[in-house]
C-alpha positions, 0 to 999 in steps of 0.5 A: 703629602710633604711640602716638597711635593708641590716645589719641583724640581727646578732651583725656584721650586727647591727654594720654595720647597725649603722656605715651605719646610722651613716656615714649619719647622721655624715655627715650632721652634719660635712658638716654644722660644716664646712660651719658654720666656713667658713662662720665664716672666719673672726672670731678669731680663737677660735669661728671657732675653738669651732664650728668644735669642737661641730660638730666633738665631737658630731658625737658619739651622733648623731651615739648612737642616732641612735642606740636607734631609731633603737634598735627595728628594726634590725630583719629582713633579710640582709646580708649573716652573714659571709660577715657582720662578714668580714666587721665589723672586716675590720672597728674594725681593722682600729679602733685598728689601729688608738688606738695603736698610740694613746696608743704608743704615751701616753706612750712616752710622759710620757717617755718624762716627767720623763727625762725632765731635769729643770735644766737650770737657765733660765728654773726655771725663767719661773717656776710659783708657782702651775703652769704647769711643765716645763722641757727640753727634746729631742722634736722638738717644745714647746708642752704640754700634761697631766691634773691635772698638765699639762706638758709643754717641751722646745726642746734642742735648746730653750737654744739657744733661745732669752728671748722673744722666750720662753716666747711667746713659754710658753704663746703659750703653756699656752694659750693651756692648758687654753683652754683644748686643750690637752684634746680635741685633744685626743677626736678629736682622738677617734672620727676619730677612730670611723669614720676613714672610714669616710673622713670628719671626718679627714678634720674638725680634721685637720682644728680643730688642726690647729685653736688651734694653730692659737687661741693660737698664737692670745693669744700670741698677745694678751699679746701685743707681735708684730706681726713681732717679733712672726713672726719671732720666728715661722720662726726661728722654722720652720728652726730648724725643717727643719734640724731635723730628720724625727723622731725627727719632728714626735713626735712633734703635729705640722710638719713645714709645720704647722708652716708655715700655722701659719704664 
């Protein structure tokens, strides 16, 4: 019997007849991304990391293809309507619950933004003529967000930093926006959003924001930085973050124990 058996034909049981369908396609297709970047262990980091992006970013094909195969077939009896009405709203409000971060978090980045101080002379020496904007600002780690004219921010205690340290930190961060990964971290987002019920969808997430990180600090190395002297940049934050306040750690993309795992 097809999961849609079960749905019927209400919009709560269509809903669930796609989710239903959906996980199981999904499934396939996150399970095959996963073993394809273990398979690829040896890899740089960005192969694996574009592999588990094809897979993550198309399990909303995958669920909506579903749906137009399916779009002549959800009349027939399933569940009692209102138990299929007390399941699609306990899957809509993950979702809501999983958006209002997203939303909450958008709005203090642009916060963020429009207090960054330039005003440190050694902050304008790092500026690039119709490159992104750089500020100082009350976060834990280097991080950049927007499109257009992306934003990168330095942490307060980067005035505290060595020329070497900030500038592979602002070659860590370019290498980011190279390679868009702004963007697809807000994608990878709304797709665990869409699946939160869905576990793997939360492992290759967690294992996709962590090959960026990885991918940007092979960029870093690649400008010729040694590796010992990165190394030690990556420690030195990870005991600045290890004095910070849980709430200060938590605005950043990346806790300490990520840091760690880089190197």
């Amino acid at each position: 019997m097809s999961l849609h058996a079960w749905s019927g034909p209400t919009p709560a049981g269509a809903l669930l007849a796609l989710l239903g369908d959906g996980a199981l396609r999904s499934t396939a297709l996150l399970g095959a991304a996963l073993a394809a970047e273990r398979l690829l262990r040896r890899s740089p980091a960005a192969v694996r990391h574009s592999v588990l992006c094809a897979g993550l970013l198309g399990v909303p094909f995958v669920m909506l293809g579903g749906a137009a195969m399916r779009a002549t077939t959800l009349g027939f009896e399933g569940l009692e309507p209102r138990l299929a009405s007390v399941l699609a709203g306990v899957y809509l409000l993950g979702v809501v619950s999983l958006l209002l971060p997203l939303g909450r978090g958008l709005v203090a980045l642009a916060a963020l933004a429009r207090r960054a101080s330039n005003a440190p002379p050694w902050l304008r020496a790092l500026r690039s003529a119709g490159g992104p904007r750089l500020g100082l600002a009350d976060v834990s780690v280097p991080m950049t967000f927007g499109w257009g004219r992306p934003v990168i921010l330095f942490p307060l205690a980067a005035s505290g930093w060595t020329d070497e340290e900030r500038r592979s930190a602002l070659a860590h961060e370019l290498a980011h926006i190279r390679r868009g990964d702004w963007a697809l971290q807000i994608a990878s987002h709304l797709v665990v959003a869409m699946t939160w019920f869905h576990p793997l969808a939360w492992v290759v997430r967690s294992r996709l924001w962590l090959l960026a990180e990885h991918a940007a600090d092979d960029a870093v190395l690649a400008t010729g930085m040694r590796p010992s002297a990165y190394a030690e940049h990556l420690l030195a934050r990870c005991a600045e973050l290890s004095i910070l306040g849980p709430a200060a750690v938590a605005m950043s993309p990346t806790g300490s124990r990520q840091l760690e795992q880089r190197i």
